[in-house]
Backbone as CSV, one residue per row, in Angstrom:
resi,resn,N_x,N_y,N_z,CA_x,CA_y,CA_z,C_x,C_y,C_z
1,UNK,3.068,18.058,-6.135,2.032,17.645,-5.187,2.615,16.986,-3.934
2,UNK,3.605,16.539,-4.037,4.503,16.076,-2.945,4.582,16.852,-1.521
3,UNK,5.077,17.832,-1.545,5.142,18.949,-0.119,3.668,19.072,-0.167
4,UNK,2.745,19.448,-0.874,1.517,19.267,0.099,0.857,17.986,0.189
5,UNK,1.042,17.035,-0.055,0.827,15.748,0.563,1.307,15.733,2.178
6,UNK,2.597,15.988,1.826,3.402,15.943,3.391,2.683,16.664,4.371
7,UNK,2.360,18.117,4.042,2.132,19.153,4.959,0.663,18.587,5.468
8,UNK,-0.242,17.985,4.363,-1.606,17.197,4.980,-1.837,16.061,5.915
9,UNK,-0.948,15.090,5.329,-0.861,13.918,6.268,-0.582,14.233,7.796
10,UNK,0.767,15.242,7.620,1.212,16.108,8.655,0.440,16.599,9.687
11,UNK,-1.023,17.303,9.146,-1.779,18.411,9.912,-3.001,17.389,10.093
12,UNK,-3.351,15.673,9.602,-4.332,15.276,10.149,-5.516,15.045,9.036
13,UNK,-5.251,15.810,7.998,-6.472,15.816,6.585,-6.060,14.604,6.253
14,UNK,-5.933,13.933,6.367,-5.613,12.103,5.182,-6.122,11.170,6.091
15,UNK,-6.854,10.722,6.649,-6.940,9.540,7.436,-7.674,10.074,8.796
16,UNK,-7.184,9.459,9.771,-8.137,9.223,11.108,-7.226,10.301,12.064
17,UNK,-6.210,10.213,11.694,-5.209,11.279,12.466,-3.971,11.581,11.629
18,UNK,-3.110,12.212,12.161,-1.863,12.479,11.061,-0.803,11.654,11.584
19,UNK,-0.260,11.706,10.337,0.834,10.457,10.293,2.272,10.761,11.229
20,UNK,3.068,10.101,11.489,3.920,9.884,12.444,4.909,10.275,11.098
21,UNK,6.379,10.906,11.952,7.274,11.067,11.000,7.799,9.802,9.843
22,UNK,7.936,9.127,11.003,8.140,7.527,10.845,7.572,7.115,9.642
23,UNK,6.211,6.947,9.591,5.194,6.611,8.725,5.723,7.757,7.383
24,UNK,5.254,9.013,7.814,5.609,9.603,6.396,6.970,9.512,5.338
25,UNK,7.980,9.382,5.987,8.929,9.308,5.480,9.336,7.746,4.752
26,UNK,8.327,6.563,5.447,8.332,5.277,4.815,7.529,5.425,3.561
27,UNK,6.290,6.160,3.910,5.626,5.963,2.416,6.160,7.104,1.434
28,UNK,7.083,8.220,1.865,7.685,8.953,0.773,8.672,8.390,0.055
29,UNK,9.424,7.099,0.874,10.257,6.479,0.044,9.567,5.459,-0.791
30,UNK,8.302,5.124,-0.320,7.749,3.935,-1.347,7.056,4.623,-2.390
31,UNK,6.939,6.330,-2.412,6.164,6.617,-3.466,7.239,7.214,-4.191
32,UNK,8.893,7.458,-4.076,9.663,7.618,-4.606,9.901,6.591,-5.345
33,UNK,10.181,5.316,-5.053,10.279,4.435,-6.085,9.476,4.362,-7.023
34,UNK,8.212,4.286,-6.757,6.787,4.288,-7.273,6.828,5.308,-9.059
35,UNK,7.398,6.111,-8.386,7.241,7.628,-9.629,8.552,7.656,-10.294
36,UNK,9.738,6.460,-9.523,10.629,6.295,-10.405,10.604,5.608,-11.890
37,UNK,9.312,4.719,-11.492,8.975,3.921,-12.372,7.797,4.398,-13.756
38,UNK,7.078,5.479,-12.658,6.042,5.185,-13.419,5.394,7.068,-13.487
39,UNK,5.221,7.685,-14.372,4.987,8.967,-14.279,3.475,9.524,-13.233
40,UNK,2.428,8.932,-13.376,1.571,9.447,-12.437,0.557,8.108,-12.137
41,UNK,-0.596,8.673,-11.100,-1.216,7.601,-10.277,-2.418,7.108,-11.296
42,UNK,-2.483,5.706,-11.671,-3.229,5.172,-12.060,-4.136,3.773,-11.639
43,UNK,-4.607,3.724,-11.221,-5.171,1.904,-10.682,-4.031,1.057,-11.546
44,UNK,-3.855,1.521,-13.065,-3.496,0.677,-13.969,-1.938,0.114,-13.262
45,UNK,-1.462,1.142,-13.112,0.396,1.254,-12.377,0.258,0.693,-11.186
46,UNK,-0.763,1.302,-10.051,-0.649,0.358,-8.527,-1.205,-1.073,-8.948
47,UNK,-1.706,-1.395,-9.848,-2.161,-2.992,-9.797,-0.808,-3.365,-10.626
48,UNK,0.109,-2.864,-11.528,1.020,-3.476,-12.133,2.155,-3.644,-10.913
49,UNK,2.362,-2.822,-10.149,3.644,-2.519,-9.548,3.259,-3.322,-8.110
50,UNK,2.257,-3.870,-7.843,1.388,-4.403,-6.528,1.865,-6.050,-7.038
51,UNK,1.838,-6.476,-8.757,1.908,-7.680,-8.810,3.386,-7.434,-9.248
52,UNK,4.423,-6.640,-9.993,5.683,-7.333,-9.968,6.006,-7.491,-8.831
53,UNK,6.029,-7.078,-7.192,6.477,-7.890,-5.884,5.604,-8.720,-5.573
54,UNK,6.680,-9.822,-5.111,6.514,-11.362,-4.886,5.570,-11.515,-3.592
55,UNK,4.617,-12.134,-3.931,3.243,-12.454,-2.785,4.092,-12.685,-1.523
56,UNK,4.687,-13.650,-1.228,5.942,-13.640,0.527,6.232,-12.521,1.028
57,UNK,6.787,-11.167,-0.072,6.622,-10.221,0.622,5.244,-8.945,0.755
58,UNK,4.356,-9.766,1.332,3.702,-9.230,1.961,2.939,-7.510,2.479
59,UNK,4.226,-7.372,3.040,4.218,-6.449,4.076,4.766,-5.447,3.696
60,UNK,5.700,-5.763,2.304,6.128,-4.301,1.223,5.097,-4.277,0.141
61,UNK,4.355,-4.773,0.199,3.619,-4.506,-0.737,2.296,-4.133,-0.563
62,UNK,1.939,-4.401,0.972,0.877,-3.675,2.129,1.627,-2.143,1.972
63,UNK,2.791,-1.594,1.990,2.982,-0.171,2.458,3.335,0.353,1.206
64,UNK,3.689,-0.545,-0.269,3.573,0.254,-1.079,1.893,0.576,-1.265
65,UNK,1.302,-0.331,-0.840,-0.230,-0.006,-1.199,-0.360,1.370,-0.809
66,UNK,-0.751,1.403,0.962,-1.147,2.341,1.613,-0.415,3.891,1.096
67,UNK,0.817,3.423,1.075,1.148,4.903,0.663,0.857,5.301,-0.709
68,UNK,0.784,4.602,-1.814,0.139,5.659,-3.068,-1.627,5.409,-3.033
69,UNK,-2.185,4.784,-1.759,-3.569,5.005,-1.714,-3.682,6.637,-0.891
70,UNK,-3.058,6.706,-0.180,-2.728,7.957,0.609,-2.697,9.189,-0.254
71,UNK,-1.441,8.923,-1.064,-1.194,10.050,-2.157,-2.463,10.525,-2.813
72,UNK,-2.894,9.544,-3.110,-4.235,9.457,-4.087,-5.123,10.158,-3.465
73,UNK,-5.787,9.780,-2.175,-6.226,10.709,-1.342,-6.014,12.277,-1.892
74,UNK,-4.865,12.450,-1.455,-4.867,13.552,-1.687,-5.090,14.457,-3.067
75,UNK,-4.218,13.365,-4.092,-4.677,14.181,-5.468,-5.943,14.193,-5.659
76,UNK,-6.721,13.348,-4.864,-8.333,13.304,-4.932,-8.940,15.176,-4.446
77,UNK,-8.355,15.181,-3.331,-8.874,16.037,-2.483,-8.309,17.555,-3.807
78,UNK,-7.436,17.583,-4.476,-7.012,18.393,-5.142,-7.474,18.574,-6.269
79,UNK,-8.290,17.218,-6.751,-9.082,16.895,-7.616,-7.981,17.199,-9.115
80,UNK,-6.986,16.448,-8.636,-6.180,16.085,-9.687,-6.062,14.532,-9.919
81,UNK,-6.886,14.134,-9.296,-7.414,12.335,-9.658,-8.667,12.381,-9.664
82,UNK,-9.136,11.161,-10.632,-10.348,10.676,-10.589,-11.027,9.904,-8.578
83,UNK,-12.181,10.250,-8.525,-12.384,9.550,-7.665,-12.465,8.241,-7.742
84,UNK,-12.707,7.600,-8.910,-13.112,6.041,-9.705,-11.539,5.430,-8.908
85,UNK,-10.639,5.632,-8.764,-9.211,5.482,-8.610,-9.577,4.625,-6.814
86,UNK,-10.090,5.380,-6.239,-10.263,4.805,-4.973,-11.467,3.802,-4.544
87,UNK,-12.818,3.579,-5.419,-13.858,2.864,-5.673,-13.026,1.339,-5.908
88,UNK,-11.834,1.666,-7.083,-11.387,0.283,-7.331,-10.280,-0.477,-6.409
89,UNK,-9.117,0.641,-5.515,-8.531,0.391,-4.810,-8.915,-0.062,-3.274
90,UNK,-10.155,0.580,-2.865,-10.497,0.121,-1.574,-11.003,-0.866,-1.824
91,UNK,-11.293,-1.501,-2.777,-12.082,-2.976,-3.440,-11.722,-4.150,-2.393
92,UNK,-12.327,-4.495,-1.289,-11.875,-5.994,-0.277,-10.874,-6.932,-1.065
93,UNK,-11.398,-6.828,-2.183,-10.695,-8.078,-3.249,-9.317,-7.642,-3.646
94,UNK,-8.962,-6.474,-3.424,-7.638,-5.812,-4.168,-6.678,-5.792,-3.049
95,UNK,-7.369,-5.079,-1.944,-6.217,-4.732,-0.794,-5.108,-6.192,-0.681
96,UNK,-4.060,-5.597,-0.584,-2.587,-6.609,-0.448,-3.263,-7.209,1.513
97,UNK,-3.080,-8.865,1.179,-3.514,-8.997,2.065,-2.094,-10.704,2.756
98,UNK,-1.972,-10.494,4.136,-1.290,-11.669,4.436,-1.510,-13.156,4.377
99,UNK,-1.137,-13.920,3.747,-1.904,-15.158,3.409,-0.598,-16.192,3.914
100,UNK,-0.452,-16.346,5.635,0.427,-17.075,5.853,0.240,-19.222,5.678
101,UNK,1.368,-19.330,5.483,0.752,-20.835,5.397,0.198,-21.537,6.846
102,UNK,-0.574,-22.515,6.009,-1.399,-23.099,7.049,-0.753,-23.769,8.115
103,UNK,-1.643,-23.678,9.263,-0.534,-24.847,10.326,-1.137,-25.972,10.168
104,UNK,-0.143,-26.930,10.907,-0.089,-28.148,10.766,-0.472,-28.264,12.516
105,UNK,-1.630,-28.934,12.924,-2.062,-29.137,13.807,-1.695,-30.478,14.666
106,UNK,-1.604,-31.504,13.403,-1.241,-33.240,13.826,-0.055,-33.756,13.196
107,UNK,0.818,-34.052,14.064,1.836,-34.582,13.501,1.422,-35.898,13.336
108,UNK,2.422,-36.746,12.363,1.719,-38.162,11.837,3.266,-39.036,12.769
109,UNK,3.190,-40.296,13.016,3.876,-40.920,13.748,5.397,-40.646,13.009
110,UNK,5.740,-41.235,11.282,6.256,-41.007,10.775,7.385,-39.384,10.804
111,UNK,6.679,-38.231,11.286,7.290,-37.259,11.206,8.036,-37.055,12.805
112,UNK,7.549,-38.008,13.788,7.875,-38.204,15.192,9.618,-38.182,14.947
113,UNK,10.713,-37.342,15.362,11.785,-37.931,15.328,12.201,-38.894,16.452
114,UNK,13.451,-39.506,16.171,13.525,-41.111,16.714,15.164,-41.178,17.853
């Protein structure tokens, strides 16, 4: 399912437009690891493999998202996935989201250096 994933994202069927080489070739390496681990697409595997990386990193774990939500897409469209698969993944509550720490607005006299 791989080469026609590519050839779709490619031609514009996956999303709002088609993906940049750039882009495809980042999420082919994150869905290479992905299937190193784990034989096929399950909510069960992207929620396991979403929590063994560490919340700080963020932003790998935003593009492992997107790219086996992508894939999925497509095995959807091939109807070699359940649609239930994307009901639970587009979930507001699930998406990998940035949770930087808070700022500090007031410094206290004490933290004034001297």
């Amino acid at each position: 399912y791989m080469e026609g994933w590519r050839k779709a994202v490619l031609a514009g069927l996956i999303g709002k437009r088609a993906y940049s080489h750039n882009t495809l070739n980042a999420y082919q390496h994150y869905l290479n690891l992905f299937f190193a681990k784990y034989d096929r697409v399950t909510f069960k595997s992207l929620k396991t493999e979403l929590a063994e990386l560490a919340p700080e990193r963020h932003a790998l774990r935003r593009m492992y998202y997107r790219a086996i939500v992508s894939f999925a897409k497509y095995l959807i469209m091939e109807e070699a996935l359940e649609p239930e698969f994307l009901e639970k993944a587009l979930d507001k509550e699930f998406i990998p989201r940035c949770n930087p720490n808070p700022k500090q607005h007031v410094v206290s006299e004490d933290e004034l250096p001297r």
